[in-house]
gemmi code that builds the backbone of each chain (N, CA, C; Angstrom):
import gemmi

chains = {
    "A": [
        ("UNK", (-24.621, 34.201, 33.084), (-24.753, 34.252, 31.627), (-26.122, 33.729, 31.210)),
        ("UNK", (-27.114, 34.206, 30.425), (-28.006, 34.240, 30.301), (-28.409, 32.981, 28.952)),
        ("UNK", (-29.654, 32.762, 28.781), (-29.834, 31.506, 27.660), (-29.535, 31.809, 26.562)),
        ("UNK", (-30.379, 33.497, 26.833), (-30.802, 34.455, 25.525), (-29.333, 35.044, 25.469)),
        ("UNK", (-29.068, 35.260, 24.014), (-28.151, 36.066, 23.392), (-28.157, 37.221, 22.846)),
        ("UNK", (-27.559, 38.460, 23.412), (-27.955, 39.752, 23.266), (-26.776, 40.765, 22.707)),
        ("UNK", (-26.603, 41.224, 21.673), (-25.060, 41.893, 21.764), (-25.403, 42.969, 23.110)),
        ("UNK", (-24.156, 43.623, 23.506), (-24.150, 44.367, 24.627), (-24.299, 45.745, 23.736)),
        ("UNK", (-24.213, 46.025, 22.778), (-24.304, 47.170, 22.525), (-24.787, 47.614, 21.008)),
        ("UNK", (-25.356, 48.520, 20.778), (-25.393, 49.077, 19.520), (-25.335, 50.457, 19.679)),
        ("UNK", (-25.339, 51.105, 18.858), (-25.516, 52.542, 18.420), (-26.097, 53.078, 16.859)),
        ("UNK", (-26.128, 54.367, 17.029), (-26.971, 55.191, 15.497), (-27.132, 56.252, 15.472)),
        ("UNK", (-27.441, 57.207, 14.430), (-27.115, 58.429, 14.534), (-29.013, 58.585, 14.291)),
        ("UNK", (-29.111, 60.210, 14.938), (-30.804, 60.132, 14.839), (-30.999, 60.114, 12.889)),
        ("UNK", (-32.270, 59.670, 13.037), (-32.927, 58.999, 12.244), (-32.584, 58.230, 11.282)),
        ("UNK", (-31.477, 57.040, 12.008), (-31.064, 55.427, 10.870), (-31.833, 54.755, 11.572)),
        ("UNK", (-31.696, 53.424, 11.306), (-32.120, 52.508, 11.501), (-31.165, 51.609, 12.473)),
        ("UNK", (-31.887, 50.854, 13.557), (-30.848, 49.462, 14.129), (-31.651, 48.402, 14.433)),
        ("UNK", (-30.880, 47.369, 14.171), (-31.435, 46.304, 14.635), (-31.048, 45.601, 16.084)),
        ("UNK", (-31.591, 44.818, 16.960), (-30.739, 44.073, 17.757), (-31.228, 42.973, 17.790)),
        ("UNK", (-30.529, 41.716, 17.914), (-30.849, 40.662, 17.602), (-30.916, 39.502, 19.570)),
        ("UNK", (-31.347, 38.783, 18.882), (-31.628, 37.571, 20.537), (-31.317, 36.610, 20.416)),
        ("UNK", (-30.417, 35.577, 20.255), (-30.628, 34.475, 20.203), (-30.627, 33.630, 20.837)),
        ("UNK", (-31.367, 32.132, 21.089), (-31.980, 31.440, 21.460), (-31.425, 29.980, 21.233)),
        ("UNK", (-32.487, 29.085, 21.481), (-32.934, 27.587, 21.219), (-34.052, 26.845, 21.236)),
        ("UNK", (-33.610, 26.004, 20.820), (-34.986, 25.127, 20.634), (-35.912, 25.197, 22.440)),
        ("UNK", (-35.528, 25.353, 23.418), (-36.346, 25.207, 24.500), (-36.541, 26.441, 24.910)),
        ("UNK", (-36.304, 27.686, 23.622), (-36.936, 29.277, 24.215), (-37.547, 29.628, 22.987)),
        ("UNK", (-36.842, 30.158, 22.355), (-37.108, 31.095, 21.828), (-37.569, 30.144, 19.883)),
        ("UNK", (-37.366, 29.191, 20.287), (-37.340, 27.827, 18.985), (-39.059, 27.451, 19.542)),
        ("UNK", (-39.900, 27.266, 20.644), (-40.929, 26.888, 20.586), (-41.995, 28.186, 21.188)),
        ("UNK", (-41.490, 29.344, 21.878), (-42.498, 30.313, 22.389), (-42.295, 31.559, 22.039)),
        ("UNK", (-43.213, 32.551, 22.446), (-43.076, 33.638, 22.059), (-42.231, 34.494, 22.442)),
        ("UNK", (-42.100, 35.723, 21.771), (-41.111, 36.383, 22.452), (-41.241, 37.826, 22.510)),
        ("UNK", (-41.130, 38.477, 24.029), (-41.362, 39.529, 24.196), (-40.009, 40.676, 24.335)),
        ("UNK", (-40.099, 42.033, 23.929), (-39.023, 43.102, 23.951), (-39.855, 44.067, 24.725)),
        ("UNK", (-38.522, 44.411, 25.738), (-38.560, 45.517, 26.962), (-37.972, 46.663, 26.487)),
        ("UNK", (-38.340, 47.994, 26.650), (-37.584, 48.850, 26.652), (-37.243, 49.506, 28.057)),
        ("UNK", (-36.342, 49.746, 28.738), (-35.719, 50.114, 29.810), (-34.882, 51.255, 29.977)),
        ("UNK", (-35.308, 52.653, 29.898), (-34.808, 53.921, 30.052), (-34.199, 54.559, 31.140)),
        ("UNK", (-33.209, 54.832, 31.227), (-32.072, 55.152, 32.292), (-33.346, 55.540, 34.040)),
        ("UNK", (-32.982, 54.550, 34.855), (-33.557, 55.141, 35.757), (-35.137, 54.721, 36.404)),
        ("UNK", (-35.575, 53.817, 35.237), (-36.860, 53.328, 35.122), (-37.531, 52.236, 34.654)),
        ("UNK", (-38.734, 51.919, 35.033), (-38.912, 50.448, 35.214), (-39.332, 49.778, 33.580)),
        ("UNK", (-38.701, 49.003, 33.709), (-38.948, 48.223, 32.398), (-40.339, 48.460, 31.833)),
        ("UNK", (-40.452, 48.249, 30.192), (-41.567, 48.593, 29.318), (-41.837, 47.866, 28.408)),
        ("UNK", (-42.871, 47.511, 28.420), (-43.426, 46.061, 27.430), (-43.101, 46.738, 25.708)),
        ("UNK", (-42.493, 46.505, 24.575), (-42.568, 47.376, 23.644), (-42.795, 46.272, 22.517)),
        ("UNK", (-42.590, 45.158, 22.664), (-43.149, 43.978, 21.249), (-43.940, 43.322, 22.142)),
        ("UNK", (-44.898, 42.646, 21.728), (-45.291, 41.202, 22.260), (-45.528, 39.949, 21.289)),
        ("UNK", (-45.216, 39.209, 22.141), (-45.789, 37.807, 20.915), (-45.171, 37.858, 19.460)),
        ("UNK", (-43.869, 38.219, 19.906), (-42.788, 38.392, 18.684), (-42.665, 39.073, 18.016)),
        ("UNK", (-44.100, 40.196, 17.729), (-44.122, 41.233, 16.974), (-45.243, 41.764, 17.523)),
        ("UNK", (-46.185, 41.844, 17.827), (-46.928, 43.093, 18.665), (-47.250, 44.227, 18.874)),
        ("UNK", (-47.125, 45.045, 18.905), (-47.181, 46.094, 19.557), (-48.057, 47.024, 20.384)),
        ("UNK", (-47.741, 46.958, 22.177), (-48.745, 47.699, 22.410), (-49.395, 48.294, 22.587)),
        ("UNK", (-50.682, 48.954, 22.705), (-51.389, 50.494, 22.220), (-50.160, 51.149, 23.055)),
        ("UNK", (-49.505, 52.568, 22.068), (-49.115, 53.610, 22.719), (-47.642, 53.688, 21.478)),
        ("UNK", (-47.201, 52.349, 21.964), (-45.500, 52.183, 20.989), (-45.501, 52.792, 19.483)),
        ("UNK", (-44.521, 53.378, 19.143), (-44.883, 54.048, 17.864), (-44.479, 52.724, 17.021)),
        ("UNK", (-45.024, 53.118, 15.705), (-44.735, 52.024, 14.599), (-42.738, 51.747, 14.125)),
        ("UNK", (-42.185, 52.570, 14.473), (-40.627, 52.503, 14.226), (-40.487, 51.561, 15.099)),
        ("UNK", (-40.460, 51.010, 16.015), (-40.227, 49.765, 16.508), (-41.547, 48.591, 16.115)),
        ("UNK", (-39.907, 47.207, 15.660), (-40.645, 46.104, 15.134), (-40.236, 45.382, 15.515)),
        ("UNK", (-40.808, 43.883, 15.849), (-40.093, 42.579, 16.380), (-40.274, 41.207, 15.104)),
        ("UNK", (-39.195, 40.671, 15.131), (-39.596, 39.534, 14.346), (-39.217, 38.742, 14.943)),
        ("UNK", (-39.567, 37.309, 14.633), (-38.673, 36.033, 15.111), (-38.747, 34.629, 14.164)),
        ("UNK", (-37.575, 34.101, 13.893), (-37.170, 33.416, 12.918), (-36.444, 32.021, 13.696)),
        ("UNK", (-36.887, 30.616, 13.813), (-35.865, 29.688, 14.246), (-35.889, 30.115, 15.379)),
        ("UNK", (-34.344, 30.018, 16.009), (-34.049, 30.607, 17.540), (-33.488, 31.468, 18.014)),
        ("UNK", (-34.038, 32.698, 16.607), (-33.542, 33.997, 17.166), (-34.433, 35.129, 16.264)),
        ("UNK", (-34.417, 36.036, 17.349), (-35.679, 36.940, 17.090), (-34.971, 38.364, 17.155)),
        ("UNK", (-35.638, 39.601, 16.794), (-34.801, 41.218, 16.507), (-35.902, 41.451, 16.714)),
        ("UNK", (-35.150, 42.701, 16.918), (-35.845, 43.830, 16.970), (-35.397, 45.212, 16.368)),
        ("UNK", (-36.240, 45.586, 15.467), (-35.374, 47.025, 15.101), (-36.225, 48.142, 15.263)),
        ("UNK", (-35.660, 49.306, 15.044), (-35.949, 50.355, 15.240), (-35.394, 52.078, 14.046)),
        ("UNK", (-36.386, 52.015, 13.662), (-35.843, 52.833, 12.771), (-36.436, 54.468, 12.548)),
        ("UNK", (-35.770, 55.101, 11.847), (-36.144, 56.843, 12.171), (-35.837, 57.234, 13.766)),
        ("UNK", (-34.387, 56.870, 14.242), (-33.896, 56.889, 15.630), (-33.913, 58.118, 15.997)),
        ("UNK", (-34.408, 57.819, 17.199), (-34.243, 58.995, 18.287), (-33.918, 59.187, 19.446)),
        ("UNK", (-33.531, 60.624, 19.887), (-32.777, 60.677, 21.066), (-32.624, 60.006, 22.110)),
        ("UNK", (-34.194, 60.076, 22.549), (-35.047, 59.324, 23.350), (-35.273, 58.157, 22.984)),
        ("UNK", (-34.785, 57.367, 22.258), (-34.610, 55.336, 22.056), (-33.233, 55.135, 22.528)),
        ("UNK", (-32.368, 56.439, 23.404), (-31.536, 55.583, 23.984), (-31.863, 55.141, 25.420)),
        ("UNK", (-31.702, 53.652, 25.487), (-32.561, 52.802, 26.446), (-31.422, 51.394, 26.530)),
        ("UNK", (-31.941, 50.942, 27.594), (-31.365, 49.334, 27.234), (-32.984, 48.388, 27.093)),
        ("UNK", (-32.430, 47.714, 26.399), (-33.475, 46.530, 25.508), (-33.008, 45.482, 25.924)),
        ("UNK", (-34.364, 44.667, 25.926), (-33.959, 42.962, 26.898), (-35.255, 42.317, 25.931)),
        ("UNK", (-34.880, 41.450, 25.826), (-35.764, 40.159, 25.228), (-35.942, 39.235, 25.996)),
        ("UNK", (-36.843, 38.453, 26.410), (-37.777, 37.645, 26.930), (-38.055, 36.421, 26.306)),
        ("UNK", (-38.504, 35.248, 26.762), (-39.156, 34.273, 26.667), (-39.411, 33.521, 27.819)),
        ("UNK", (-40.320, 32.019, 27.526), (-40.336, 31.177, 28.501), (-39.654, 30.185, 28.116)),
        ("UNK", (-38.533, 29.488, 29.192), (-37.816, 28.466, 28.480), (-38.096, 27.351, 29.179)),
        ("UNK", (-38.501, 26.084, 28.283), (-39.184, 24.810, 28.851), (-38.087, 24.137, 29.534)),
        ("UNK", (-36.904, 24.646, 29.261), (-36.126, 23.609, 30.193), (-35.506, 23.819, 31.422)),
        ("UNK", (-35.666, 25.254, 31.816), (-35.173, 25.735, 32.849), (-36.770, 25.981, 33.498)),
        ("UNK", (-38.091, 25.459, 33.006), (-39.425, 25.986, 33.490), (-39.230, 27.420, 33.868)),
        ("UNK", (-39.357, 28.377, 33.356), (-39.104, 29.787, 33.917), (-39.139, 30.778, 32.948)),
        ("UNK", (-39.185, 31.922, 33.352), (-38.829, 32.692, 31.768), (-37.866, 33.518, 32.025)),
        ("UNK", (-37.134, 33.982, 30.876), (-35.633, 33.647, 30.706), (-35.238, 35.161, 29.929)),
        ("UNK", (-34.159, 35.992, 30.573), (-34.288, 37.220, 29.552), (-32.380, 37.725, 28.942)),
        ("UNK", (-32.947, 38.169, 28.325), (-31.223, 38.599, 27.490), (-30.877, 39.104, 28.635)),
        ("UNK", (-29.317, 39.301, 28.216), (-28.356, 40.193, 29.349), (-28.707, 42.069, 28.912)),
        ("UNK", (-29.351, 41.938, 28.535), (-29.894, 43.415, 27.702), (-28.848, 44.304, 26.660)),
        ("UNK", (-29.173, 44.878, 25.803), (-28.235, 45.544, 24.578), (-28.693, 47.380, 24.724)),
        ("UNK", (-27.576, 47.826, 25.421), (-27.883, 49.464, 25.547), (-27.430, 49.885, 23.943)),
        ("UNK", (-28.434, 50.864, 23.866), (-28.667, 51.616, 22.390), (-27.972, 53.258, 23.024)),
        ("UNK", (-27.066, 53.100, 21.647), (-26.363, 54.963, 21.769), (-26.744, 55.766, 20.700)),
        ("UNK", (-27.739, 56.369, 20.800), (-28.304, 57.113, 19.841), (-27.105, 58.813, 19.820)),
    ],
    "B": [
        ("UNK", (-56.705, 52.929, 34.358), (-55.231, 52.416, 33.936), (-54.450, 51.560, 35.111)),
        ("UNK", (-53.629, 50.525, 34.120), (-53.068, 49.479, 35.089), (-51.920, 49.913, 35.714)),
        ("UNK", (-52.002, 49.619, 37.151), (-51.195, 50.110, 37.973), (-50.479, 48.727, 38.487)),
        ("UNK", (-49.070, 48.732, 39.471), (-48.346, 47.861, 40.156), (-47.748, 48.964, 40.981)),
        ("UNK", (-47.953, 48.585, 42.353), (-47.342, 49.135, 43.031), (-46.651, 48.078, 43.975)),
        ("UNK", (-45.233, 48.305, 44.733), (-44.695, 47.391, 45.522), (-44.107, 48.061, 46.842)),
        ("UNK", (-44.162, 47.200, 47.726), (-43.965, 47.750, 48.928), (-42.784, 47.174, 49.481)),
        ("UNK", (-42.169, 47.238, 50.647), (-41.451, 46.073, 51.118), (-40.617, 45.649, 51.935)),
        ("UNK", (-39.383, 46.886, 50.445), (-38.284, 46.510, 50.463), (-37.635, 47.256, 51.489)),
        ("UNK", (-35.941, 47.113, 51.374), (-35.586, 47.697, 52.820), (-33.731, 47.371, 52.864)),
        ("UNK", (-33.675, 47.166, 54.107), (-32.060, 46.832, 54.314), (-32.215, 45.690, 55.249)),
        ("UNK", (-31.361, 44.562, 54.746), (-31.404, 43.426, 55.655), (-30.847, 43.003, 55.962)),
        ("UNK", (-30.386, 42.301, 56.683), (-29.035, 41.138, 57.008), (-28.692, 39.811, 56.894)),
        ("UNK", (-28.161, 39.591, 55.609), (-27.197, 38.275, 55.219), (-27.783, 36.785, 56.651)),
        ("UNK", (-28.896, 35.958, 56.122), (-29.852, 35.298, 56.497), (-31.141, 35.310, 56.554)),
        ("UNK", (-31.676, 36.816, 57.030), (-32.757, 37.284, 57.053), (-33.564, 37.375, 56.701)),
        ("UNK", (-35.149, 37.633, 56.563), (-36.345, 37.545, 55.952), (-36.906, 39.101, 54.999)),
        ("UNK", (-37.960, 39.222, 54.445), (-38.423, 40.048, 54.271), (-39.491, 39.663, 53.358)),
        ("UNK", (-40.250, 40.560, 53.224), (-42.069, 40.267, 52.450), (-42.139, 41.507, 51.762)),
        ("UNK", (-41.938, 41.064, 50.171), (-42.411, 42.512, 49.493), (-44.201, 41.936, 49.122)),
        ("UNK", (-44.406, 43.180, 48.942), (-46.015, 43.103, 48.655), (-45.976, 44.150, 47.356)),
        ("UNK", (-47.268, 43.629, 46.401), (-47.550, 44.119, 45.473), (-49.243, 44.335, 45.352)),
        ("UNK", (-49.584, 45.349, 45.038), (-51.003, 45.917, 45.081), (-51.275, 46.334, 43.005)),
        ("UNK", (-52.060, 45.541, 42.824), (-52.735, 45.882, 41.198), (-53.796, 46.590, 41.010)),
        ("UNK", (-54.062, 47.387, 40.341), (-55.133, 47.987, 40.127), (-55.309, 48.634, 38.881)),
        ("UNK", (-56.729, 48.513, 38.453), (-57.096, 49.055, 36.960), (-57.341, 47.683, 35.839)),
        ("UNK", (-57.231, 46.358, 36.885), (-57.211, 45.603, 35.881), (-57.973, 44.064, 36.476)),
        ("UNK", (-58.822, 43.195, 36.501), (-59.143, 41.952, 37.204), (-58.506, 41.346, 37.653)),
        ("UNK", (-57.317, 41.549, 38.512), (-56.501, 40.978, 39.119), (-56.400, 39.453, 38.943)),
        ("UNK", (-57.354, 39.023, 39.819), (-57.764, 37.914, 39.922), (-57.762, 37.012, 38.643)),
        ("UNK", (-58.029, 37.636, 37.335), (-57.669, 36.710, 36.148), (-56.294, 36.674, 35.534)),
        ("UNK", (-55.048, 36.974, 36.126), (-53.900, 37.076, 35.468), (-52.889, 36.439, 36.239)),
        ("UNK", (-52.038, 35.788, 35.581), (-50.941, 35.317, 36.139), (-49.716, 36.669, 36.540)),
        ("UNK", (-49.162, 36.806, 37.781), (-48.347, 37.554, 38.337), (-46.861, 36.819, 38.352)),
        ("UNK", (-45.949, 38.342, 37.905), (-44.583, 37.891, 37.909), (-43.736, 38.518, 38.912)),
        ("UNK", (-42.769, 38.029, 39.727), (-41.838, 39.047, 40.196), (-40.374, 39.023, 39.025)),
        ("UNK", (-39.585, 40.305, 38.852), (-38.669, 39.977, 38.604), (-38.015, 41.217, 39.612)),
        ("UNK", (-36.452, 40.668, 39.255), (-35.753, 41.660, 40.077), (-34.323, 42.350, 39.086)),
        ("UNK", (-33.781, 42.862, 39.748), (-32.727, 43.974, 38.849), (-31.280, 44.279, 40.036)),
        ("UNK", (-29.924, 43.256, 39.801), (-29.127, 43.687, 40.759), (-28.565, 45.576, 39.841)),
        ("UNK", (-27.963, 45.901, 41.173), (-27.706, 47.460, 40.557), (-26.626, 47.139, 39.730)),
        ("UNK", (-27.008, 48.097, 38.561), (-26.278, 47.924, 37.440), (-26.290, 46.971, 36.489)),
        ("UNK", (-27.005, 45.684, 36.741), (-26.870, 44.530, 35.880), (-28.577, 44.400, 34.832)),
        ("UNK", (-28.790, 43.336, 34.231), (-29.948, 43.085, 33.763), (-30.771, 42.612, 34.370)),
        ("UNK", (-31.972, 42.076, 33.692), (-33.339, 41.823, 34.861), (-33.226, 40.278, 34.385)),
        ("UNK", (-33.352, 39.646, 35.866), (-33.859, 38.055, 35.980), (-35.040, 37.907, 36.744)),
        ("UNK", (-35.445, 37.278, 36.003), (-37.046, 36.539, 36.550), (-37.069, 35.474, 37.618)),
        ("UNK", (-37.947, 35.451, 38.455), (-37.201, 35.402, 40.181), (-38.889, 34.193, 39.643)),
        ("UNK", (-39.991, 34.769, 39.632), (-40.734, 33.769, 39.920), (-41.937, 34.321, 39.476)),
        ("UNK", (-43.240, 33.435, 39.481), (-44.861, 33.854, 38.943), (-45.690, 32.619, 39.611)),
        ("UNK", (-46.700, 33.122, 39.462), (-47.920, 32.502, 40.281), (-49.166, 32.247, 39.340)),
        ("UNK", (-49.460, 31.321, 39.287), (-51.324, 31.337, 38.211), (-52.421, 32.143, 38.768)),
        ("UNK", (-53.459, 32.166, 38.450), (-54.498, 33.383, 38.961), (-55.121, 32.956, 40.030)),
        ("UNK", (-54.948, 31.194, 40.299), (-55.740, 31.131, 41.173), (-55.128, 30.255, 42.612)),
        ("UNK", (-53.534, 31.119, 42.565), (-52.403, 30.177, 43.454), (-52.394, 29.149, 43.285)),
        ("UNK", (-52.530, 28.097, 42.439), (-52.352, 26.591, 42.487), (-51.079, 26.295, 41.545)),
        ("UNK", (-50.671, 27.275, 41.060), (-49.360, 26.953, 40.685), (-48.202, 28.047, 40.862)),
        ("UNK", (-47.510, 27.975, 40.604), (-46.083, 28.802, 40.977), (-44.654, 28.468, 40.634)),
        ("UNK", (-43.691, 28.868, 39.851), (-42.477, 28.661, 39.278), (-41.431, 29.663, 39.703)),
        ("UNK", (-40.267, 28.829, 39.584), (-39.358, 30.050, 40.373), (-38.023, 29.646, 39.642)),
        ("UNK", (-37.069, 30.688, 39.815), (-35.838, 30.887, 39.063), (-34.776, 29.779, 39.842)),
        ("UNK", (-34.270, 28.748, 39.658), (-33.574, 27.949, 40.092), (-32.341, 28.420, 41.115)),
        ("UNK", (-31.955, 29.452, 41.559), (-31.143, 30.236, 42.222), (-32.031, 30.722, 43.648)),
        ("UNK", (-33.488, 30.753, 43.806), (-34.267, 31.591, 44.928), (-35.123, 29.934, 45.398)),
        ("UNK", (-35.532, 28.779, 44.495), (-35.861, 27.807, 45.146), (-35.952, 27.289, 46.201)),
        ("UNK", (-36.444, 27.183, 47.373), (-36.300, 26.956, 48.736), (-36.150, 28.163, 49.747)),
        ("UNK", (-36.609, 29.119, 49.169), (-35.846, 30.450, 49.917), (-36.855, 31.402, 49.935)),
        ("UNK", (-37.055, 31.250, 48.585), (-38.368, 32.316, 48.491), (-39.680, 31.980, 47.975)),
        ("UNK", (-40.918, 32.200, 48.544), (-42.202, 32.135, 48.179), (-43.214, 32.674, 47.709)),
        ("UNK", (-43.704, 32.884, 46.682), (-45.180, 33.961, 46.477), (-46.756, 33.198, 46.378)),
        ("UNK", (-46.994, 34.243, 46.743), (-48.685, 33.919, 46.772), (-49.320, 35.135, 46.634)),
        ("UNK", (-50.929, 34.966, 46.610), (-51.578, 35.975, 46.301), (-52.729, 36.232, 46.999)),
        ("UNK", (-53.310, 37.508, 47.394), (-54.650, 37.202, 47.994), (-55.706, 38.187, 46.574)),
        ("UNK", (-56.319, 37.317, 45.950), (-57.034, 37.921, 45.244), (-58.283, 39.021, 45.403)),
        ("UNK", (-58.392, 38.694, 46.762), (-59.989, 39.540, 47.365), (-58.728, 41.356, 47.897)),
        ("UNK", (-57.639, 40.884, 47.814), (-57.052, 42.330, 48.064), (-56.287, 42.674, 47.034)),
        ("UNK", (-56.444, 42.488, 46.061), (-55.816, 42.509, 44.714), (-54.133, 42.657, 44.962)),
        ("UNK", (-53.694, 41.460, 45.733), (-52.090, 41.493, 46.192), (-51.431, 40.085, 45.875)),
        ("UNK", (-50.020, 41.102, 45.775), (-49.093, 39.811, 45.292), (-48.019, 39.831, 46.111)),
        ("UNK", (-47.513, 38.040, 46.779), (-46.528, 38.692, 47.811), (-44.793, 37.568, 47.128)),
        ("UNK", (-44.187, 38.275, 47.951), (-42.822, 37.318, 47.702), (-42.212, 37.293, 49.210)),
        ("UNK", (-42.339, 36.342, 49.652), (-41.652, 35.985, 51.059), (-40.203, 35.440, 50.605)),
        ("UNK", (-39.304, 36.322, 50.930), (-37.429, 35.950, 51.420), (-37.110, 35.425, 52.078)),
        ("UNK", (-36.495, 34.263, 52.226), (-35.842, 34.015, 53.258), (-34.576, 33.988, 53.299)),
        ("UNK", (-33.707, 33.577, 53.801), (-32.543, 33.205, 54.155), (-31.538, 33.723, 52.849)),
        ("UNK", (-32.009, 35.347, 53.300), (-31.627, 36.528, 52.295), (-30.319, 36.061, 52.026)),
        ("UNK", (-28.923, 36.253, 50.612), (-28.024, 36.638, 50.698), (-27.662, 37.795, 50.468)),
        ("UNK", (-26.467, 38.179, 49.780), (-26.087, 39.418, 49.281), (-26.323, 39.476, 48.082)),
        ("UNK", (-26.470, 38.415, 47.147), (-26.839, 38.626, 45.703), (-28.038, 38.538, 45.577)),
        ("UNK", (-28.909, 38.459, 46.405), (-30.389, 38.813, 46.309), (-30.207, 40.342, 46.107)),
        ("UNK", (-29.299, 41.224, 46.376), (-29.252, 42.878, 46.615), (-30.090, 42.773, 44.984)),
        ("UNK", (-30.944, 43.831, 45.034), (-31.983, 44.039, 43.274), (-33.099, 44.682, 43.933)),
        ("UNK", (-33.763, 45.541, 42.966), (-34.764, 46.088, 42.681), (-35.811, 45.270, 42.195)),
        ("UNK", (-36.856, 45.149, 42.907), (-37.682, 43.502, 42.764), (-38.840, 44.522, 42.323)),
        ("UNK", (-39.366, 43.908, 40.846), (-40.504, 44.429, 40.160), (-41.439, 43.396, 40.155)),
        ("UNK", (-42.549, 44.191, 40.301), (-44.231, 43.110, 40.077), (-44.325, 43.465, 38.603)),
        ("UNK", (-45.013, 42.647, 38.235), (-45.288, 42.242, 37.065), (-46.862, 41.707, 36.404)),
        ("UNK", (-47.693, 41.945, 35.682), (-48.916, 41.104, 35.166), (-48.059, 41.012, 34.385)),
        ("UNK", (-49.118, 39.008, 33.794), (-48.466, 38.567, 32.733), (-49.754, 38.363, 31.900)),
        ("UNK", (-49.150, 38.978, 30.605), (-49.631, 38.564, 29.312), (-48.879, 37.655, 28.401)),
        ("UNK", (-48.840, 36.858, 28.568), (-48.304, 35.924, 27.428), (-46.574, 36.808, 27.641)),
        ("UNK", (-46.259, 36.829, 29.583), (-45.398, 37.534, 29.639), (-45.446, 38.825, 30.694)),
        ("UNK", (-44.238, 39.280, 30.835), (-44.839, 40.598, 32.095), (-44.844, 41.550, 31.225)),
        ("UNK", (-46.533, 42.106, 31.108), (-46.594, 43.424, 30.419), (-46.600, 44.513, 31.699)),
        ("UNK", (-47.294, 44.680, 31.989), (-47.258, 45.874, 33.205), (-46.537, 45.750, 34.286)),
        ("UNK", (-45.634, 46.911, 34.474), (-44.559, 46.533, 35.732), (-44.721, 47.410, 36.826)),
        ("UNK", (-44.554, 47.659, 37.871), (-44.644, 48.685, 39.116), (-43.353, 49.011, 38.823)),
        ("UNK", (-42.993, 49.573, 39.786), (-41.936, 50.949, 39.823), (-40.678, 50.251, 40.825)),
        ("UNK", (-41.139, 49.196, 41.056), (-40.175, 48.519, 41.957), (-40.146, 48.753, 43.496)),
        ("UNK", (-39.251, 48.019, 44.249), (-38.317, 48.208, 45.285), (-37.536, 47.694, 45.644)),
        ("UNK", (-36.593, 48.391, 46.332), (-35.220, 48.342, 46.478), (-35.261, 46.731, 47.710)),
        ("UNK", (-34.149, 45.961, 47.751), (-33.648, 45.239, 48.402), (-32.165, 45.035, 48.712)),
        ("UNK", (-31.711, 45.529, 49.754), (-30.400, 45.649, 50.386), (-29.931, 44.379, 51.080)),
        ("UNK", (-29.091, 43.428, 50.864), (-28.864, 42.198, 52.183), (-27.663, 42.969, 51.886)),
        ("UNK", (-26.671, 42.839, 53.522), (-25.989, 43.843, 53.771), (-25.993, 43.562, 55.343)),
        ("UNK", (-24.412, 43.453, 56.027), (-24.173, 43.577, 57.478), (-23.676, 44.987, 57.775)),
    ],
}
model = gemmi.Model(1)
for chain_id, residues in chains.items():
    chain = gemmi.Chain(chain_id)
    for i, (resn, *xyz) in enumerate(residues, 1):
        res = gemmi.Residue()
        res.name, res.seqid = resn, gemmi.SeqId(i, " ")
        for name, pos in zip(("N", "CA", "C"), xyz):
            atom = gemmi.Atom()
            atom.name, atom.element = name, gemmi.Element(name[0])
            atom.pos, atom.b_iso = gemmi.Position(*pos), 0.0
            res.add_atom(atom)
        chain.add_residue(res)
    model.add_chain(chain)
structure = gemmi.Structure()
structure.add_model(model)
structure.setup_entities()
C-alpha cells in the first residue's frame, strides 16, 4: 500500500473533463514537488506534469496539475480516446528517504 | 533526443544475482541524477533506487536494501543495478530513469524473472 493516495479508477465520455486526485502528507507531497506519469497499455511510463504543474515540451495543454496542502490532481479535459492510460503520481518522501508513487488510477475513456 | 536503454534482464533463480545495465544518450549524462524503478506484472511502479551524478550518493527503496546496488560509470554514459539474493517479488520490469526534479526520461525497460 502505497503513501500516495490514488482512486483506482475513473472514467469519461470523449470530450468531458476528469480529474484525479493524490493524496499525501506532510513528509511528501506537504513539502515537495510533485510529478504525473502517464502510462499507456503496454508502455513505458511518461513524464506528463512536473513540479506540480509543468508541462513538458510535447504534452498538450488539456492536461493540468495542481497541488494544494497534501494533495495534488490532475485533470484532464476535452477527453480522448487515447487518454485511456493509467496515471501515477510521484514525489520524494523525507521519511521513507526515497521517492514514493501512487498505486496508479486507470482512466476509461 | 534523450534516450535510456536497458539491458540485463533475464530468468533467474530464487537467490541469485543479476546486473541490469543502462546506457543514456542525447543528454550529459554525467550531470544528472539516475533512477531505477521497476513494475511487478500487472501492478504499479515502485522506485527501487537513484544515484547522484557523481556516485557519492545513492538511496534505495527499503524492501531491496542490502541486496541491491547501483552505480555508474560516467565516461560510458552507464547506469548499473547489481541483484542479489534475487527473490520472487523482485519478478518486474526494471526501468532507467533521468531525474529531473524526478524521473523524466524512461527506457523501455527489462524484464526480470526470479523463478525455479
Amino acid at each position: 500500500q502505497s503513501v500516495l493516495t490514488q482512486p483506482p479508477s475513473v472514467s469519461g465520455t470523449p470530450g468531458q473533463g476528469v480529474s484525479i486526485s493524490c493524496s499525501g502528507d506532510r513528509s511528501n507531497i506537504g513539502k515537495y514537488v510533485v510529478n504525473w506519469y502517464q502510462q499507456l497499455p503496454g508502455t513505458a511510463p511518461k513524464l506528463l506534469i512536473s513540479r506540480n504543474n509543468q508541462r513538458p515540451s510535447g504534452v498538450p495543454d488539456r492536461f493540468s496539475g495542481s497541488k494544494s496542502g497534501t494533495s495534488a490532481s490532475l485533470a484532464i479535459s476535452g477527453l480522448q480516446s487515447e487518454d485511456e492510460a493509467d496515471y501515477y503520481c510521484a514525489a520524494w518522501d523525507e521519511s521513507l528517504v526515497g521517492w514514493v508513487f501512487g498505486e496508479g488510477t486507470k482512466l476509461t475513456v | 533526443e534523450v534516450q535510456m536503454v536497458e539491458s540485463g534482464g533475464g530468468l533467474v533463480q530464487p537467490g541469485g544475482s543479476l546486473r541490469l545495465s543502462c546506457v543514456g544518450s542525447g543528454f550529459t549524462f554525467g550531470s544528472y541524477w539516475m533512477h531505477w524503478v521497476r513494475q511487478a506484472p500487472g501492478k504499479g511502479l515502485e522506485w527501487v533506487a537513484n544515484m547522484k551524478q557523481d556516485g557519492s550518493e545513492q538511496f534505495y527503496v527499503e524492501s531491496v536494501k542490502g541486496r541491491f546496488t547501483v552505480s555508474r560509470d560516467n565516461a560510458k554514459n552507464s547506469f548499473y543495478l547489481q541483484m542479489n539474493t534475487l527473490r520472487a517479488d523482485d519478478t518486474a520490469v526494471y526501468y532507467c530513469a533521468r531525474d529531473n526534479s524526478g524521473p523524466d526520461y524512461w527506457g523501455q525497460g527489462t524484464l526480470v524473472v526470479v523463478s525455479s
